[in-house]
C-alpha positions in Angstrom: 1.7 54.1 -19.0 3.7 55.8 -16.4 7.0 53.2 -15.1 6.5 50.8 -17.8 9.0 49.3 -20.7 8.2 47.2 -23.3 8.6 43.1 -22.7 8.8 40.4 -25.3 7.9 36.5 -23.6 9.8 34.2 -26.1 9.4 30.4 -25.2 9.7 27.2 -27.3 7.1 24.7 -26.4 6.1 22.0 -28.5 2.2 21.6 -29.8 -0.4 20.2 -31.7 -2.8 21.3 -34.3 -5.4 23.7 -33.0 -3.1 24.2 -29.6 -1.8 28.1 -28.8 0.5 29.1 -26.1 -0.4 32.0 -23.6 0.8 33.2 -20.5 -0.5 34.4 -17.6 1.0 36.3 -13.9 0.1 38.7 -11.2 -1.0 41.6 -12.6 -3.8 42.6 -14.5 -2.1 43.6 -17.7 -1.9 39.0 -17.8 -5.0 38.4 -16.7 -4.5 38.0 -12.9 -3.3 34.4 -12.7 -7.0 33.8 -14.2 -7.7 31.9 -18.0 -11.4 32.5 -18.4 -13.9 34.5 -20.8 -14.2 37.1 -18.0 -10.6 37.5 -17.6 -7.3 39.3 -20.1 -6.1 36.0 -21.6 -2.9 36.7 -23.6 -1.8 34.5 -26.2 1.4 33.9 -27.8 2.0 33.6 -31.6 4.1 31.3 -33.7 7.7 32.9 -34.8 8.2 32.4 -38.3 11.5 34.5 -38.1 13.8 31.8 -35.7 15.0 29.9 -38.1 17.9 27.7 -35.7 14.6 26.6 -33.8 10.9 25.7 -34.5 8.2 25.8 -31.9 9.3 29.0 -31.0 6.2 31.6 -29.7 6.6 35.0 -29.1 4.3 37.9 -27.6 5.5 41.6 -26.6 3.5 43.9 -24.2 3.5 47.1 -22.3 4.1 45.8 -18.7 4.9 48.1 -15.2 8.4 48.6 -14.1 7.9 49.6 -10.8 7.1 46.3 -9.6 7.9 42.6 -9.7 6.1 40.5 -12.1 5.5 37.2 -11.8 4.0 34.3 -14.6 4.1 31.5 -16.1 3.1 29.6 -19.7 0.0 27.6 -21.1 -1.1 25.9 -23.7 -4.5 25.6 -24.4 -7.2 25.6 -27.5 -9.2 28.7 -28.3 -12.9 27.6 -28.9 -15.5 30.2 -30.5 -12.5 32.9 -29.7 -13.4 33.3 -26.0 -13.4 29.8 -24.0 -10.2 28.3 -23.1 -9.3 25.3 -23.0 -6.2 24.5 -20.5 -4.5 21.3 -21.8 -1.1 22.3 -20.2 0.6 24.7 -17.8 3.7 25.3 -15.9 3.0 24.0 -12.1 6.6 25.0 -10.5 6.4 26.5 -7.2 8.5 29.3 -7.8 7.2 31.2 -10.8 8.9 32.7 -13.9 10.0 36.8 -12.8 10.9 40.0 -14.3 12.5 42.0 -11.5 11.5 45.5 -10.5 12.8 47.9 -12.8 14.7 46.1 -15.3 15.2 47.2 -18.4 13.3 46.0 -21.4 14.4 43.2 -23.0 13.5 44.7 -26.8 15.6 46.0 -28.4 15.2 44.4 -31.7 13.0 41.7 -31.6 14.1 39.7 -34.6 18.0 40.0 -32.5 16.4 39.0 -29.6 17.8 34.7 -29.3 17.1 33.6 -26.2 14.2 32.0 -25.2 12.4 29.9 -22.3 11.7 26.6 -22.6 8.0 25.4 -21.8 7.8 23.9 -18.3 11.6 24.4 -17.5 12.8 25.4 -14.1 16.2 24.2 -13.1 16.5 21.5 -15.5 13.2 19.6 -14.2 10.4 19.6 -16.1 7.5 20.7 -14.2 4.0 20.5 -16.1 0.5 19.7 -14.8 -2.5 19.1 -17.0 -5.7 22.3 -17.3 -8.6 21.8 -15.3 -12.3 22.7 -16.4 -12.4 26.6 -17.3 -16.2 26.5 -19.4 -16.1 22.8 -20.6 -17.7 19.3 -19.1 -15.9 16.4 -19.1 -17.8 13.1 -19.5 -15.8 9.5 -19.1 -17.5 6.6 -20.4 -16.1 3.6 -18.5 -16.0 -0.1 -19.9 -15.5 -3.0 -17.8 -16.5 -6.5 -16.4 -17.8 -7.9 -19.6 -19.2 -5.0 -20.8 -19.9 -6.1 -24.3 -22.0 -9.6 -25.6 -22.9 -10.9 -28.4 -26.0 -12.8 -29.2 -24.5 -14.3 -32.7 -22.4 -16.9 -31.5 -19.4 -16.3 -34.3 -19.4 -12.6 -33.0 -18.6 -14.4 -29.7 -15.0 -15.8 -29.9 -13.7 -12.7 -32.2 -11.6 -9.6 -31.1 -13.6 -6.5 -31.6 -12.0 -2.8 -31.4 -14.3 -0.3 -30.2 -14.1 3.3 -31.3 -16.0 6.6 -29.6 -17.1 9.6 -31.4 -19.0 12.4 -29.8 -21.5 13.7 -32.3 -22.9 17.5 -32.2 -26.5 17.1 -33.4 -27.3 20.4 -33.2 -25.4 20.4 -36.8 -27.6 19.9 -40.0 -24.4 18.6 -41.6 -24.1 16.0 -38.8 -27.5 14.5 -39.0 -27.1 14.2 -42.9 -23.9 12.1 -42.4 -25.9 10.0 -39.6 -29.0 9.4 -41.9 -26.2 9.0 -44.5 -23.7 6.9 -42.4 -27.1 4.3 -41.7 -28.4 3.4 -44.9 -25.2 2.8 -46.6 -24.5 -0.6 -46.7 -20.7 -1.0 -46.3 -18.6 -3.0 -44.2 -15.8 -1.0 -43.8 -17.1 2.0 -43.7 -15.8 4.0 -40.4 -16.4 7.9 -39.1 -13.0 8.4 -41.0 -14.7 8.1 -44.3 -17.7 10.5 -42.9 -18.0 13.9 -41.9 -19.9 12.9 -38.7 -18.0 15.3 -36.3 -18.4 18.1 -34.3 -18.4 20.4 -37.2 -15.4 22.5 -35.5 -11.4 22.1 -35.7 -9.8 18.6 -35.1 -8.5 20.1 -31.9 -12.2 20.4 -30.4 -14.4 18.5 -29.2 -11.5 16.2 -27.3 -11.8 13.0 -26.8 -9.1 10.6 -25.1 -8.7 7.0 -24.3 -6.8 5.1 -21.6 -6.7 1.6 -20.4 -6.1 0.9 -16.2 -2.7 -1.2 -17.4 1.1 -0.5 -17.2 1.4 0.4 -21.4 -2.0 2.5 -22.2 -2.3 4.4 -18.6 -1.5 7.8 -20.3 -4.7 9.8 -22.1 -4.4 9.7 -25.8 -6.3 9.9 -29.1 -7.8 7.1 -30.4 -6.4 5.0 -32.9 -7.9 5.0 -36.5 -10.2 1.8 -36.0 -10.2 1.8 -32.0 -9.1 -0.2 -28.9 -9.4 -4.0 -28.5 -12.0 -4.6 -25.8 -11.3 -7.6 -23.5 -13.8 -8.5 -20.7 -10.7 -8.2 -17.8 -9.9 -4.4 -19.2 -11.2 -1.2 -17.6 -11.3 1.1 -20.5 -11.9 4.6 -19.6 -13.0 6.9 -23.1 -12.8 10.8 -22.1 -14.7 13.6 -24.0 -15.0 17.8 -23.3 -17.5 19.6 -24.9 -19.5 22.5 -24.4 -23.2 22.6 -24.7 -23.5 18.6 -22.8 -26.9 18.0 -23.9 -26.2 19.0 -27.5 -23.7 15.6 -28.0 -24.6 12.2 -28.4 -21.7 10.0 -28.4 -21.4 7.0 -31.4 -19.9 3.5 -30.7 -18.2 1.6 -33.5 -17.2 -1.8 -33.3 -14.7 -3.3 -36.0 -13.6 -7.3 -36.1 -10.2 -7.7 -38.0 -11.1 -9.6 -41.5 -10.0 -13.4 -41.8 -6.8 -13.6 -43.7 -6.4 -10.0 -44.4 -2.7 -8.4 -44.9 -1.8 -5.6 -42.2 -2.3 -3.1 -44.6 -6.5 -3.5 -45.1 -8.9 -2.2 -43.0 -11.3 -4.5 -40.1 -14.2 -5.1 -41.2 -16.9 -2.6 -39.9 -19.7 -4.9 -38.1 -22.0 -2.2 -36.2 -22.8 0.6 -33.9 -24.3 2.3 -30.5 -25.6 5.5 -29.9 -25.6 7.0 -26.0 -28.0 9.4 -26.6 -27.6 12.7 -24.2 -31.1 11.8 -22.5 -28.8 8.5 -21.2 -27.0 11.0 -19.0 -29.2 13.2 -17.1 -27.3 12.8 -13.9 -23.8 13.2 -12.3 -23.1 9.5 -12.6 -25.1 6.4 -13.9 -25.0 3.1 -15.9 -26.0 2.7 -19.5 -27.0 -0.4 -21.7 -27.2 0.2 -25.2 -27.7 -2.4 -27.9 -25.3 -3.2 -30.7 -27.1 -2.7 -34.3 -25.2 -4.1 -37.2 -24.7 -2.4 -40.4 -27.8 -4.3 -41.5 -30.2 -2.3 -39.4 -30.5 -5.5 -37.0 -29.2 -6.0 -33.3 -26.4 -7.7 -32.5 -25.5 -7.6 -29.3 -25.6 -4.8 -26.0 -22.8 -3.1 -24.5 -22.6 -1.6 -20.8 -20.8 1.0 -19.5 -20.3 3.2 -16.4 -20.8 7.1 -16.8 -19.1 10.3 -15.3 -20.1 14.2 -16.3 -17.8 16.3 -14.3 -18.9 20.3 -14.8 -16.6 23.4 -13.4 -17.2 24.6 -9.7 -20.1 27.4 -10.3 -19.2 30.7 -9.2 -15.9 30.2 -8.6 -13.1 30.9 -10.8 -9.7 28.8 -10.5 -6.2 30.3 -11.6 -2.3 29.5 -12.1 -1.3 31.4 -9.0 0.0 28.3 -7.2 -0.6 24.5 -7.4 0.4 21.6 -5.2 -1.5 19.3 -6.8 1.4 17.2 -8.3 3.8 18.2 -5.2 6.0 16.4 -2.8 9.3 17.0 -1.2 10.9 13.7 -1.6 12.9 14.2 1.9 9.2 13.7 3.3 8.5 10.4 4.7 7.2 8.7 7.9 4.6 11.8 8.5 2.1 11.3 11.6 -1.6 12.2 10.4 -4.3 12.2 13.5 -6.7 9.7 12.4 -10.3 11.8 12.6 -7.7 13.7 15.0 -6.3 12.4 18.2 -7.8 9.1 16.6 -11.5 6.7 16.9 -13.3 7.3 20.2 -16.0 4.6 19.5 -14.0 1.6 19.5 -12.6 -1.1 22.1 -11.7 0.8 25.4 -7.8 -0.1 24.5 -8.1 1.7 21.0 -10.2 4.5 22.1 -9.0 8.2 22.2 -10.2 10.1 25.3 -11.6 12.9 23.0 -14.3 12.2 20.8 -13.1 11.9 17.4 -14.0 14.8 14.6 -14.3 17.4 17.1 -12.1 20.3 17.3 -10.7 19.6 20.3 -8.9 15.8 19.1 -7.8 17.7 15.9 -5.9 20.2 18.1 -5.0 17.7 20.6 -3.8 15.7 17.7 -1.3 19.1 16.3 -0.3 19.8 19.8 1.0 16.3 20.3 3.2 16.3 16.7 0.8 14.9 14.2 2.2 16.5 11.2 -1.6 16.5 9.6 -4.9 15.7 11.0 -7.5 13.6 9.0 -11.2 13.9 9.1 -14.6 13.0 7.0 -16.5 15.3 5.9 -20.2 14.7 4.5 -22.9 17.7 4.1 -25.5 18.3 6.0 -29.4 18.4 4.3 -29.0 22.1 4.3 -25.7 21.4 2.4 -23.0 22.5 4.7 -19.8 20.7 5.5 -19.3 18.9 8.4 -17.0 16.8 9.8 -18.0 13.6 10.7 -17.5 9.8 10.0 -20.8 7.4 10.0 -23.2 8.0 7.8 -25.5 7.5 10.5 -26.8 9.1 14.1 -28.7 8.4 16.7 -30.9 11.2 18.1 -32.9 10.8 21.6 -36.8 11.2 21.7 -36.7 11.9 25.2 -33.8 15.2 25.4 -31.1 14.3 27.6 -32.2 10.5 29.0 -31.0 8.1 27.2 -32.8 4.7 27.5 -33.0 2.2 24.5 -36.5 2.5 23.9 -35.9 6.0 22.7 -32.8 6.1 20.6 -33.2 6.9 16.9 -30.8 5.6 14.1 -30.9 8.4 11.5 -29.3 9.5 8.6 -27.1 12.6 8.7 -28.5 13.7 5.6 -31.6 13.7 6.8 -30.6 16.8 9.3 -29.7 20.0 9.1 -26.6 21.8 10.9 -29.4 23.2 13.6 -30.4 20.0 14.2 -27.4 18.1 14.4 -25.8 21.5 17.2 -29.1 21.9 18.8 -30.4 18.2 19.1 -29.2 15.6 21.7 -27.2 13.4 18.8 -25.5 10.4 20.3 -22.9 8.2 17.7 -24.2 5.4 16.4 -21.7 3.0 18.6 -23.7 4.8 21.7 -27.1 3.7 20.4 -26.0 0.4 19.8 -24.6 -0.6 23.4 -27.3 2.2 24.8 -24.7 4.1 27.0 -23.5 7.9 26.8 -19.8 8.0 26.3 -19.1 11.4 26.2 -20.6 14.6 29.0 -18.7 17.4 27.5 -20.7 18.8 25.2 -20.9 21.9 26.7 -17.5 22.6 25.8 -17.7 24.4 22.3 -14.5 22.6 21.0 -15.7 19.3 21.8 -19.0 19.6 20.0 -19.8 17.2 17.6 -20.5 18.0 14.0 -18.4 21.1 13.8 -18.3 22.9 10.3 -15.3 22.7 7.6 -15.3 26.4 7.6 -14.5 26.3 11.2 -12.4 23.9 11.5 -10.1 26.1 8.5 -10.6 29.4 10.5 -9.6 28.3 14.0 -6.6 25.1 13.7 -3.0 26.8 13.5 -2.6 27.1 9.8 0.8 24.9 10.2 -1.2 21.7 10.7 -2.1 20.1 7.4 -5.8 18.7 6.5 -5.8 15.6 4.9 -10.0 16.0 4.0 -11.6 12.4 3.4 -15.1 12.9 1.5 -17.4 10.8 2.5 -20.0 9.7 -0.2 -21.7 6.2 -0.4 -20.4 3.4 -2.2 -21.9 0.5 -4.5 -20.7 -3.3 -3.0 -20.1 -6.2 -5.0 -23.4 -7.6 -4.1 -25.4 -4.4 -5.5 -26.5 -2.8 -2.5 -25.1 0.8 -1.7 -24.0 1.9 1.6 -26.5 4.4 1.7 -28.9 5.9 -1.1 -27.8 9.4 -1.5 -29.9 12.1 -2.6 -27.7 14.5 -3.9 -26.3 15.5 -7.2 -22.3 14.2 -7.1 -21.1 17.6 -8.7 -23.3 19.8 -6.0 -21.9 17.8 -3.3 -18.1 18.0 -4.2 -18.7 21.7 -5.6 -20.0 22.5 -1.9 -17.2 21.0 0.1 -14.2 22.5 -2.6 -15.8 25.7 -2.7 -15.4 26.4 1.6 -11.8 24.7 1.2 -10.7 27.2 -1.6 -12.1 30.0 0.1 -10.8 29.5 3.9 -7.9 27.3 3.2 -5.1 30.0 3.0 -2.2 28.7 3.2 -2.8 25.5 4.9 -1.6 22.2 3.3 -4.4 20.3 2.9 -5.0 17.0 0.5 -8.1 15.1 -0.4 -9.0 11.6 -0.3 -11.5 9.3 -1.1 -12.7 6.0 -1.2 -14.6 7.1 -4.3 -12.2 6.8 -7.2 -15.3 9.3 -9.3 -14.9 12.1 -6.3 -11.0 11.5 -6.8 -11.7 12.0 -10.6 -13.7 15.0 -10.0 -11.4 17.0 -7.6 -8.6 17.0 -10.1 -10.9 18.1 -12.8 -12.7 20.7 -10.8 -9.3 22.3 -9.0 -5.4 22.8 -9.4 -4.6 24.1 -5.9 -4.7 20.7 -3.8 -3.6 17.4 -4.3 -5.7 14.3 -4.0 -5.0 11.1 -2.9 -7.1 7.7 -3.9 -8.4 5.6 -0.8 -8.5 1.9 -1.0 -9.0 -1.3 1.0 -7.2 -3.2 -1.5 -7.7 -7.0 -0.5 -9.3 -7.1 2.6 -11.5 -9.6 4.8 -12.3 -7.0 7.7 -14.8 -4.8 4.9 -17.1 -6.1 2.3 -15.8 -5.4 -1.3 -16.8 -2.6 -3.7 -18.4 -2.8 -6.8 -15.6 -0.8 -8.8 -12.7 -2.4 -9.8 -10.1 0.0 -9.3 -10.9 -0.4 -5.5 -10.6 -4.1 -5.6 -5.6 -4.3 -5.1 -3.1 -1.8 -4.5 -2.3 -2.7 -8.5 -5.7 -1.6 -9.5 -5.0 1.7 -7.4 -2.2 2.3 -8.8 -3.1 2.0 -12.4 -6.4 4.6 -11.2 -3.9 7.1 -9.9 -1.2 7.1 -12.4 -3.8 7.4 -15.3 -5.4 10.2 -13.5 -2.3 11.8 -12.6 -2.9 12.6 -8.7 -0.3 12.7 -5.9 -0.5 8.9 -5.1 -2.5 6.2 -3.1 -3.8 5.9 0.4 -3.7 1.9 1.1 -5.0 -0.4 3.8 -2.2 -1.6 5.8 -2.9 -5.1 5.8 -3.0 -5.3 2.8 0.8 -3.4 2.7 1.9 -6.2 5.8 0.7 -9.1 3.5 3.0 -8.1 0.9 5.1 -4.7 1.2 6.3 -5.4 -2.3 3.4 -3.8 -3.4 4.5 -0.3 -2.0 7.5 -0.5 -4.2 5.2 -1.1 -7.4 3.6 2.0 -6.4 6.8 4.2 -5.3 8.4 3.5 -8.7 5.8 5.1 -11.0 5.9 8.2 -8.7 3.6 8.3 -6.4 3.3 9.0 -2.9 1.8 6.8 -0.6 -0.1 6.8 2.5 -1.9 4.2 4.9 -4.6 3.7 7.0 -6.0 0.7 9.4 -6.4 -0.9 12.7 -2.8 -2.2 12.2 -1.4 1.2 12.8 -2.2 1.0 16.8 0.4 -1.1 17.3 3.7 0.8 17.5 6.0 -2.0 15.9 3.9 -2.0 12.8 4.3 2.0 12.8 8.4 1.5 12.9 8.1 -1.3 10.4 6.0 1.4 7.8 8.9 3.8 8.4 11.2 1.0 7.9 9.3 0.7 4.8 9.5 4.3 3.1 5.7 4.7 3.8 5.1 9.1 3.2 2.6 8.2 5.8 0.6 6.5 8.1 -2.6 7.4 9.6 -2.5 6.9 13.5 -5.3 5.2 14.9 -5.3 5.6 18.3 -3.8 7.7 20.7 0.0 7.0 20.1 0.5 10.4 19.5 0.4 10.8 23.5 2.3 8.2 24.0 5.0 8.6 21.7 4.9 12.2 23.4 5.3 11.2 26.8 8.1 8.4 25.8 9.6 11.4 24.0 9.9 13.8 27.2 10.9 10.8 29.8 13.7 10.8 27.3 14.4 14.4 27.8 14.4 14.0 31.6 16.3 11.6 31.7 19.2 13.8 29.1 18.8 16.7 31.5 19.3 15.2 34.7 22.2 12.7 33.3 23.6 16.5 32.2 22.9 18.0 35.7 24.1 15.5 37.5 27.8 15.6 39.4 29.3 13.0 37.2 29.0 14.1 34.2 29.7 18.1 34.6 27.2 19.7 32.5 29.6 18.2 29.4 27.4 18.0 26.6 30.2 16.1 24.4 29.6 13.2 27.0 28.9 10.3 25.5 25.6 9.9 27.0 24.2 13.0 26.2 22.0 13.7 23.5 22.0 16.6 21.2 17.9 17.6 19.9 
């Protein structure tokens, strides 16, 4: 190769069994920025010859010199020697460079001392987790009683619970179950049987965490499992390949009466979630509890996730926000659906319709530093931004009489039909009066597409992108019944955003703590931030408990390791303490409400240390106006006789 010179990458990281490090950069001599099959992935191998220094990996290539090259480190597991598993990687803004045309760095490798350290820049440690390459991820959730006993001394004693995914595409595998079942011994455990996956310990994963202040943090399971209280929300989370190959086994363990520390609990029984359990994106399981005797026990219930990579789109280490936040930002404005709600009481309505193209630029031109919007697909499956799950459509075009309004779902349209129809908001059809006539104007037309809106708003205004998807209440019924598959929905919404977002920033949210769940998996690029309405009485409650207090939030987010929290504000106003529980576990935290019109409860939120507030209403034009009376005011206090045009005047103010 013509201008190149010989590299060695030396960095200690630490790892575990079946882990490898690689790296990755810019050109295609390191894969791109991409870790795939389709892709160069070079890996790092162990240096045996360090001896002042284990956990030292080393890899020399033939790299350009005529160029600068940037990368950084990963560690990952190697399954079937071409899928990649990214557990870790380096997330710093500024990558890892060689500079144009320096000279190799070896010489003589075995002389060569220094060395990076994994996820090092400037003494702050900056290190993200992967995100799905070729794997699914499944969580199996347990909470609100999840598990009961019919034998009442089964009842009143602690049980530890214990998850195993089993492969039973493997011969060896169904000869340990049939094994594992007619053995009649009550300690027996999948640590005395080879019941696994039939590969490395490193593969298939599977992690446990518990929504609480001491387990939040994904980890391996303990030998004999987790205690499971009814008040817990235990979250059990498995990659695999191959989804419908795996069933997943459930083994329950009851400490022995008067048993020393040192013996094992007492093995009492056993579930199977069998892969037919799980044919969708999401669902609810009940699977009995069989004892070691063949007979049943008991029933357990749990909640189910299965989160698969974005098809047809490859992500990569170029750049990632997703953990991101310059701590010197707080107090940001961010246009509520734009320039703010347009449907509600005449003193809190905007004088643009909301979600249109024309409130989000009002919204930038008047200062908001982002602009917020829902977005929701159409039947045809585009992205659009809008807020109710509902419309009304006119029978007779263009006359709007009450007789002839139609409540419809969106979903139930296409993008034609929701441009090319007479579509009225839902508030319209309700009080059976047009509030809008400017239709005709293409930037205040309802329903515009994500992609537009990402090609035509200055790129310096930020997106904070709300996805709307229906939600189970407390009293079983869901918002709406919605008929698509979770992962074709969010895959359809992340795909336009990665593709047209440039350099925009742009974050996610969602009331959905799954869709929060699935963004991080899917993508690296954006942050995403957790919705909730905390304790409320102006909204009926949700079903899922991590919606329910800003605690419960907070335990979601942390465990999940997104940006932070967007709360209700009156739930902040009836006791700001909470914002401290969530600012001193590290994450940022927005707000949202009604509360925010009023413009001594925005100076109380900066007060506060809120990162942000979602405006309501229109205070962004009045804030504006206030802003340039006082700019009048400095320049004709500056022009006027008595002062002299002195701007070291006491009265004048410096901007």
């Amino acid at each position: 190769m013509k201008n190149a010179r010989l590299w060695t990458f030396r960095v200690q990281a630490e790892t575990q069994p079946g882990e490898v490090v690689g790296v990755t950069g810019n050109i295609p001599e390191l894969g791109e920025w991409k870790v795939s099959e389709n892709s160069k992935v070079v890996l790092l191998t162990k240096d045996s010859t360090t001896s002042n220094c284990d956990d030292i990996w080393t890899v020399t290539k033939l790299l350009p010199s005529n160029e600068d090259i940037y990368y950084r480190f990963f560690i990952c597991i190697v399954v079937d020697n071409e899928k990649y598993i990214v557990k870790r990687r380096e997330v710093s803004l500024r990558p890892r460079i060689i500079e144009k045309n320096a000279p190799s760095n070896t010489i003589d490798v075995g002389k060569i001392e220094s060395f990076a350290k994994f996820g090092y820049f400037d003494q702050c440690y900056w290190v993200d987790k992967g995100w799905l390459t070729s794997q699914t991820l499944i969580q199996i959730k347990f909470h609100s009683h999840p598990l009961f006993f019919w034998k009442e001394k089964l009842k009143t004693r602690l049980t530890f619970i214990k998850l195993t995914p089993v492969d039973l595409t493997k011969k060896n595998n169904a000869d340990s179950i049939l094994a594992y079942e007619s053995v009649d011994n009550n300690s027996l455990s999948l640590d005395t049987l080879d019941i696994g996956s039939g590969s490395s310990d490193a593969w298939p994963i599977t992690e446990i965490c518990v929504l609480n202040d001491s387990e939040g943090e994904l980890s391996p399971q303990r030998q004999f499992g987790r205690e499971i209280k009814s008040d817990d929300f235990i979250v059990f989370q498995i990659q695999v390949h191959n989804i419908e190959n795996f069933a997943y086994l459930i083994d329950y363990y009851v400490p022995r009466s008067r048993a020393s520390e040192s013996e094992p609990p007492c093995h009492i029984g056993f579930s199977y979630i069998l892969p037919s359990a799980m044919t969708s994106s999401e669902g609810r399981i009940i699977v009995p509890v069989t004892s070691t005797k063949h007979q049943p026990i008991g029933q357990i219930s749990a909640d189910y996730l299965v989160i698969k990579p974005i098809e047809n789109y490859t992500c990569d280490m170029s750049t990632s926000y997703a953990k991101y936040w310059k701590h010197s930002l707080q107090g940001l404005d961010v246009g509520h659906r734009g320039l703010g709600t347009s449907f509600k009481q005449k003193s809190c309505a905007a004088g643009v319709r909301e979600n249109t193209i024309a409130s989000l630029k009002e919204a930038a031109s008047h200062g908001a530093d982002y602009v917020e919007f829902d977005v929701q697909l159409s039947k045809d499956m585009v992205p659009v931004i809008y807020h109710d799950f509902h419309v009304c459509i006119s029978l007779k075009r263009k006359k709007v009489n009450i007789d002839d309004m139609l409540e419809i779902p969106l979903k139930e349209l296409t993008l034609e039909q929701l441009q090319c129809l007479k579509v009225y908001h839902i508030q319209e059809g309700i009080i059976n009066k047009q509030l809008f006539f400017d239709e005709h104007l293409e930037d205040h037309q309802p329903f515009p597409t994500l992609k537009h809106a990402l090609n035509v708003l200055d790129p310096i205004v930020g997106f904070n992108i709300e996805i709307k998807w229906t939600m189970l209440l407390k009293d079983g019924t869901f918002e709406l019944n919605n008929p698509f598959d979770l992962n074709t929905y969010v895959d359809s919404i992340l795909k336009v955003v990665l593709e047209n977002g440039g350099n925009r920033k742009i974050i996610f949210s969602c009331f959905h703590p799954d869709i929060c769940t699935m963004v991080r998996h899917k993508q690296t690029k954006y942050p995403v931030m957790f919705l909730t309405q905390g304790v409320t009485s102006k909204y009926p409650m949700y079903h899922d408990p991590r919606c329910h207090t800003i605690e419960a939030a907070v335990y979601f987010a942390q465990s999940l390791g997104i940006l932070g929290i967007n709360v209700h504000t009156e739930d902040i106003l009836r006791n700001p303490k909470q914002l401290s529980f969530a600012k001193d576990r590290g994450l940022i935290v927005f707000c949202w409400g009604d509360d925010n019109n009023d413009a001594e409860t925005i100076k109380y939120l900066k007060e506060l240390g809120l990162h942000a507030k979602l405006k309501e209403t229109n205070l962004f034009v009045s804030e504006a106006k206030e802003h340039q009376k006082q700019l009048l005011e400095v320049a004709d206090h500056i022009h006027s006789p008595s002062s002299n045009g002195d701007p070291s005047s006491p009265s004048s103010v410096s901007h």
